[in-house]
C-alpha positions as a printed Julia matrix, in Angstrom:
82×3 Matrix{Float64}:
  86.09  54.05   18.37
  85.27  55.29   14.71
  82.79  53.38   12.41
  83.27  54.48    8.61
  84.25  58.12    9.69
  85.35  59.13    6.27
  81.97  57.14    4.71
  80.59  60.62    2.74
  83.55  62.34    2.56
  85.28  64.24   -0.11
  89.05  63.71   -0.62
  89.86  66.97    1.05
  87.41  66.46    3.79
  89.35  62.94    4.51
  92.57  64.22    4.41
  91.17  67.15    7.16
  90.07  64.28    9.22
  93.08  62.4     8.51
  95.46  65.53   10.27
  93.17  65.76   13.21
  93.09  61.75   14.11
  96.79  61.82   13.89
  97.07  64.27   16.22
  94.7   62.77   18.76
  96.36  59.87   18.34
  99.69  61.9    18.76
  98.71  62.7    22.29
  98.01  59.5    23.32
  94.53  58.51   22.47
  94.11  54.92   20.82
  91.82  54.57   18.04
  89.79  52.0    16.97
  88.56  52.92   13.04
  86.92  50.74   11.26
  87.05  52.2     7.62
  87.12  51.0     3.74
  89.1   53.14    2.05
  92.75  51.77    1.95
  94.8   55.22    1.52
  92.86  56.33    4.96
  93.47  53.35    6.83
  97.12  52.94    5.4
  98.27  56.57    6.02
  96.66  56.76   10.02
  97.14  53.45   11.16
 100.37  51.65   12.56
  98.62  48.44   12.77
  95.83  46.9    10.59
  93.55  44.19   11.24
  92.03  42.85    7.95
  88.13  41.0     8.38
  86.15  38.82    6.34
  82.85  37.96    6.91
  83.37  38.75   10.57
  86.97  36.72   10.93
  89.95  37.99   11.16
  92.09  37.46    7.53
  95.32  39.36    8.62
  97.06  41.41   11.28
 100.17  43.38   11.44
 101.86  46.93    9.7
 100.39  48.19    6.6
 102.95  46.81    4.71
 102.61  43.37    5.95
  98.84  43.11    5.99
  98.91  44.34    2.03
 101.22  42.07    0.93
  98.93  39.21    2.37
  97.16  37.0    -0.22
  93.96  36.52    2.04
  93.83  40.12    2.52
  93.88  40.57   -1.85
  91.64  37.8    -2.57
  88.96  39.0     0.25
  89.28  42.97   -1.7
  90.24  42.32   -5.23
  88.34  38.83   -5.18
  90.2   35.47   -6.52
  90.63  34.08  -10.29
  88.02  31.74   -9.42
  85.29  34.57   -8.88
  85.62  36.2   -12.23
């Protein structure tokens, strides 16, 4: 279980950790990571669970959960908010 691991981190220090949680998760570990940068969470995870104010907004692939309206509202914030 990872809380923000990449929270501090350069680009090229992410990517580094990036390379070694794939390959713990390669041989066999499951992860938990909790994380806001997109690209991380996108590139090392096959499945994505999306909060809001502690409930869950979305679940699924990558591609499914950033398709999801709820899941661009709660980032990118609705018309109504600007």
């Amino acid at each position: 279980m990872l809380d923000e691991p990449s929270a501090g981190l350069n680009d090229q220090e992410t990517h580094a950790l990036l390379v070694l949680l794939r390959s713990v998760a390669a041989d066999g570990v499951a992860l938990l990571v909790i994380d806001h940068k997109i690209d991380f969470i996108d590139a090392l995870c096959d499945r994505i669970t999306v909060l809001e104010t502690g409930r869950v907004v979305a679940e699924g692939t990558p591609a499914q959960v950033w398709k999801d309206r709820r899941v661009m509202d709660a980032y990118l914030g609705t018309a109504q908010d600007a």
